[in-house]
C-alpha positions, 0 to 999 in steps of 0.5 A, a space after each residue: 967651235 967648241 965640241 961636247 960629246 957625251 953618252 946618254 940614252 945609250 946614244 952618243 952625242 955631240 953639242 957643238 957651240 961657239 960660246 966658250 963660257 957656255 960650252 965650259 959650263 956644259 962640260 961640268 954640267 954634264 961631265 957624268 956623261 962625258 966621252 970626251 976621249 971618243 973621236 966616232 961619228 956621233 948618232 946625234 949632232 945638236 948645233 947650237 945657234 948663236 941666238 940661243 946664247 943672246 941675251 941670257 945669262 951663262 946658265 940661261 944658256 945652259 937651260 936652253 941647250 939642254 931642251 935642245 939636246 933633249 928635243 933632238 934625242 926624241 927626234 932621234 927615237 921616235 918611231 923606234 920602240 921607246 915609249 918616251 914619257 915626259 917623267 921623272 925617274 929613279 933606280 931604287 933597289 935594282 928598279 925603275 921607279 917613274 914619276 908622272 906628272 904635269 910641269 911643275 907639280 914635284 916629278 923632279 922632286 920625288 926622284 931627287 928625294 928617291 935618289 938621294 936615299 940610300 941605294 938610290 940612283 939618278 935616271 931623268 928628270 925630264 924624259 924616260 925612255 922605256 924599251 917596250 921590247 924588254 922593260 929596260 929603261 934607258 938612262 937621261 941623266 941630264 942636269 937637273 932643272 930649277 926654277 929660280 925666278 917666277 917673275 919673269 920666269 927663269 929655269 937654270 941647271 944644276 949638275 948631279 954632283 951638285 945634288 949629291 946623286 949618283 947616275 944610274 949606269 942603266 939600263 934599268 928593268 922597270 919597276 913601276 909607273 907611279 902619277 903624282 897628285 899634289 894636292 893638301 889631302 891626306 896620302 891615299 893611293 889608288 889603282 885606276 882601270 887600264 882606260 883612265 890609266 891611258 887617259 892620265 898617261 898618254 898625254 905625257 909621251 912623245 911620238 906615241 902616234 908613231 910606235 911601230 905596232 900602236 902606241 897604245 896597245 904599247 903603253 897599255 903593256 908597259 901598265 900591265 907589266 908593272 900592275 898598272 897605273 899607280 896613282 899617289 895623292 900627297 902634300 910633301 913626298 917625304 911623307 909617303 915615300 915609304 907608301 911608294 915603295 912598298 907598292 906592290 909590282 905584280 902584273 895586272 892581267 890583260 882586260 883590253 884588245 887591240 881593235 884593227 883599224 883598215 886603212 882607207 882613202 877617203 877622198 873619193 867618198 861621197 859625204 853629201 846627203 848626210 853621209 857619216 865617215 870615221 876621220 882617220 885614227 892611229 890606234 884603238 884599244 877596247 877595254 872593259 868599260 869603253 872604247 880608247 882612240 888615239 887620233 893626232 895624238 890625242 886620246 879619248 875614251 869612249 863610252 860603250 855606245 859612242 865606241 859601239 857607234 863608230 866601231 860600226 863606221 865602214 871605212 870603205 864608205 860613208 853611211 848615213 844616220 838611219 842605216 847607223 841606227 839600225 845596224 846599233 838596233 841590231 846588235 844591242 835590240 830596240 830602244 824608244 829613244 835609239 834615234 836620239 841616242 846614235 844622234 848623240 854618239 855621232 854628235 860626241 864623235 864629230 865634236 872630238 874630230 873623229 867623225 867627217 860628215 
C-alpha cells in the first residue's frame, strides 16, 4: 500500500493505493502540494479502489483519482462555510480572479493564460473554495486536467510544473467573480442585476442547500463584495485579457433581502379539495425585480406575482385558489383578469415543484 499525503485547501490528505505505477505518478503529479514528511492523522482519507485503476492506462488512472480526491474534499466542506464553485481561478496582483463556467468552454484555459502571465499564480481548475466569512479563497492547485482524445472521450493530468505555473501559497483575498461566454462575437462585457447573477451562477456550486445561514443569501454577498457578477463574451482569451483585468472591483450595493422561511410538517395537512401548499424550500432572496428560490438545489426566479403568489402560501396550512386571489386583490387591488392570472402563477409554481396540491 502506497500513501500520498499532501495539503490542499489548507486540509491535509492522504491517497492510499496499491498500484505502485499509478501512486509514482501521483507523486509528481502532485508534488507542489507534497507533505510526505508528515506522519498526522489526515482530516481526509481517499482510498483508491482496484477498479478505478483496471482498464486504464497510468495517466487514465491519474484522472480519476484526482475526481475522487476532489469529490471527497466537497464532502469533507459541505455545510462548512465555503462556497464551493465549480470554477477555475487565478492569483493576479494579490487577488483572486474566478472563471465561471460550464465544462469545457475555457475556465481552465483562462486561468492557465492568467497564470502564466507575469506575477500570475496558479489556484484550481476545478473547485474554488470561497470562505464566506472572510473573502479569502483557498488554494485547489490540483494537476490540471486535459482532454486528449474526443472519440472516445479521454481526460489525462498534467502537473503545474509542466504548465511552467507557479501555485498560490493562498489563501488569497477575492478579487472578482468573472462567467466566461465563448462565443464568435465581438469582446463586450456586461454586469447582470444580482437575480440573473444568481441564476447563471448557483447551478456551479456544490452543497450550496446546506450553507449555514442560506446559500443564497451567501452567494448573493460573495457577488456584492467583488461588485457583482462579470459577464465576458470572447472568442480567444488572449485578446481580452487586459479588458478582465481592468474590470473594476468596487462593492456593488445591496438590492436584495433575504425572506424567512418557517419550518412546517406538512404531513398532516389536508390537500383534497383543491387545497394549495408551498413544497418545502432551503432558501429565498427578494431582489428588485423578482423573487429567487433555492428548493433541491435547484434556483428559480420568480417573476413579481409568482413570488408574490407563493409568498402568501401559509406553511401552517393549505389555502385554496379563491382564498389566494383574494388575498393578491387585496394587496395589489382588482384585476379583470386576476382569476386567470393567480391560476397561472399556481400553475408556474406547480411545474417548478414548488407548489403541492
Amino acid at each position: 500500500m502506497k500513501i500520498l499525503r499532501i495539503r490542499v485547501v489548507d486540509t491535509p490528505v492522504a491517497i492510499r493505493i496499491e498500484n505502485e505505477a499509478v501512486a509514482e505518478l501521483l507523486a509528481s503529479l502532485w508534488a507542489h502540494v507534497s507533505e510526505s514528511g508528515l506522519s498526522s492523522e489526515p482530516a481526509v482519507t481517499v482510498d483508491i479502489p482496484e477498479q478505478v485503476i483496471a482498464g486504464r492506462s497510468e495517466a487514465e488512472a491519474a484522472y480519476a483519482v484526482s475526481c475522487l480526491v476532489t469529490r471527497e474534499l466537497i464532502e469533507h466542506h459541505r455545510g462548512g462555510s465555503f462556497l464551493m464553485l465549480h470554477a477555475s481561478a487565478v492569483e493576479l496582483a494579490g487577488r483572486a480572479v474566478v472563471f465561471v463556467a460550464p465544462s469545457g468552454t475555457g475556465k481552465s484555459t483562462a486561468s492557465v493564460y492568467c497564470a502564466q502571465q507575469p506575477g500570475g499564480r496558479y489556484i484550481t481548475d476545478e473547485t474554488v473554495y470561497i470562505d464566506t466569512d472572510t473573502l479569502l479563497v483557498y488554494p485547489y492547485p490540483k494537476p490540471l486536467s486535459r482532454v486528449v482524445s474526443e472519440s472516445p472521450r479521454v481526460k489525462v493530468d498534467l502537473s503545474v510544473a509542466e504548465l511552467d505555473m507557479s501555485p498560490s501559497d493562498g489563501p488569497v483575498p477575492l478579487g472578482k467573480i468573472v462567467q466566461l461566454v465563448r462565443d464568435k462575437s465581438d469582446i463586450r462585457l456586461e454586469h447582470p442585476g444580482v437575480s440573473e447573477s444568481l441564476g447563471m451562477v448557483a447551478p456551479m456550486t456544490s452543497g450550496l442547500s446546506d450553507m449555514p445561514g442560506g446559500g443564497l443569501a451567501k452567494l448573493a454577498s460573495v457577488l456584492d463584495a467583488v461588485g457583482g457578477l462579470t459577464v465576458v463574451h470572447y472568442e480567444e482569451f488572449s485578446d481580452c485579457y487586459e479588458r478582465i483585468m481592468a474590470v473594476a472591483q468596487a462593492p456593488r450595493e445591496k438590492n436584495w433581502d433575504r425572506v424567512e422561511t418557517a419550518p412546517y410538517d406538512s404531513a398532516m395537512l389536508d390537500l383534497s379539495q383543491g387545497n394549495l401548499l408551498a413544497s418545502p424550500v432551503q432558501d429565498v432572496l427578494e431582489t428588485d425585480d423578482c423573487l429567487v428560490i433555492l428548493a433541491d438545489n435547484m434556483v428559480y426566479r420568480l417573476d413579481m406575482l409568482t413570488g408574490l403568489v407563493w409568498s402568501l402560501l401559509d406553511p401552517s396550512r393549505a389555502a385554496s385558489l379563491p382564498e389566494l386571489e383574494k388575498k393578491v386583490v387585496e394587496l395589489i387591488g382588482p384585476h379583470p383578469e386576476a382569476s386567470a392570472l393567480v391560476a397561472q402563477a399556481c400553475e408556474r409554481l406547480r411545474e417548478n415543484e414548488l407548489l403541492r396540491g
